[in-house]
Each structure stands twice: as C-alpha cells, then as structure tokens.
N, C-alpha and C positions, 0 to 999 in steps of 0.2 A: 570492525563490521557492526551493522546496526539492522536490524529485525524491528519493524513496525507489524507488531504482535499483538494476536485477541487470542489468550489462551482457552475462550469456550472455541476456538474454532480445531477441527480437528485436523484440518490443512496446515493452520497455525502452528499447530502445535509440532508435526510432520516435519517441515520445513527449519524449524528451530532444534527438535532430533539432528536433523544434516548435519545443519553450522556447527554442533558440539559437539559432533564427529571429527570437522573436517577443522573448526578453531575455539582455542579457548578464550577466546576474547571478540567478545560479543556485548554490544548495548541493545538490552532489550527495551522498547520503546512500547509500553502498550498505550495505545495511540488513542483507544476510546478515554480513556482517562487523562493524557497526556497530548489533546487532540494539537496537528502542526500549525502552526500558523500559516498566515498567506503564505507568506516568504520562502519559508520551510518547503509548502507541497508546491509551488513555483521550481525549489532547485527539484525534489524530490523527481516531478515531472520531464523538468530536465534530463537529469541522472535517467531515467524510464524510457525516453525518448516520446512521449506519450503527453495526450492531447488529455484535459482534466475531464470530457466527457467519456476516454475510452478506461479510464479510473474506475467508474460509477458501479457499484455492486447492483447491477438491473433488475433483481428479485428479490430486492428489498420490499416492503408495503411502503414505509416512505417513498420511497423512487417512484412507484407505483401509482403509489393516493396522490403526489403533489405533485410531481417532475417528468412525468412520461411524455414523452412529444412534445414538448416544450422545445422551443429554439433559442435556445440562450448563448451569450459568448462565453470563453474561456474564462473572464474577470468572475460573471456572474456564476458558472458553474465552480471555482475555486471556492468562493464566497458561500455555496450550498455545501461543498463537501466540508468545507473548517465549521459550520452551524453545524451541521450533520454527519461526523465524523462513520458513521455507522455502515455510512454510504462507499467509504474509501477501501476498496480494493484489497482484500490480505492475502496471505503474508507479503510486505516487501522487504526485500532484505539489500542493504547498502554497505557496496566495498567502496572506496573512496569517490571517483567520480562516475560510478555505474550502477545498477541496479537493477532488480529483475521484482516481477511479481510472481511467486514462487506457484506458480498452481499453471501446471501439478506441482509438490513440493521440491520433487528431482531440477528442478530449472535452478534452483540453490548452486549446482555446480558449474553452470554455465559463468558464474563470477571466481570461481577456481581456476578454469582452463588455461590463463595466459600466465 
C-alpha cells in the first residue's frame, strides 16, 4: 500500500494511524517533497476515479490568488498540480489498482473491504 502523505497535516497523519493498524507494509510517499509526476497523478487519478480538477485542495491561497475560475483542461490542470504539489488532495492512500482520498480518514477502510 502507498500513502501520499503531508505529515503537518492532521488528516495525514489520522489516515496513516489506520493503515498501521490495519497493515505493516506501507510506502510512505510524502508527496510535497517527492512531488508525482505527470504520469504518476494520470494513473494516481485513475486508481481515484476522479477528474484532476476535482483533486484541487480549493482553500489553498494559491488556488485562490492564481487558479480560481479559470477554465482549464485536464492536461493543463495536471501540469498545475506536479508545479504546485501543495495543491494535490491528501491523504491518498493506494492498494493496487484503487484508491481513496482519505478525508475523512475512516474512508482508509473502504480499500479493506473486499
């Protein structure tokens, strides 16, 4: 399993409690440091089911100051969230080809269930 983790977040952090509950084997990915590539948030959004605009952390000030109401496609808003990683969504935590974005952090076990 994989956790794209911001441990000042206290979701983040919530969410990663779960997983070391529920498995010892965990890739923690902290994402602001180790931001995805295209490619990467292309499957990532995959796996999500989810459009890179509905990613966007919306009370960001960046989001705010630069990108609000803006009508962009999906290429261009990938391309804002890998510049601006700050922007990307947390916790998301990845079982093989599924994923949730953990908020609240309880949604962690919705990738247990089957």
């Amino acid at each position: 399993m994989k956790i794209y983790h911001n441990p000042r977040c206290g979701k983040s952090r919530e969410a990663l409690s779960i997983l070391q509950q529920k498995t010892g084997d965990i890739q923690v990915i902290e994402y602001l440091k180790n931001t995805p590539t295209e490619t990467e948030l292309r499957e990532l959004l995959a796996k999500l089911g989810m459009k890179p605009f509905d990613l966007i952390r919306k009370g960001e000030a960046i989001y705010k100051e630069q990108f609000k109401g803006k009508e962009l496609s999906d290429d261009e808003w990938i391309k804002i969230l890998v510049a601006n990683p700050i922007l990307i969504e947390r916790p998301i935590i990845v079982k093989g080809d599924k994923a949730v974005v953990a908020r609240p952090p309880e949604r962690v076990s919705e990738l247990f269930s089957d």
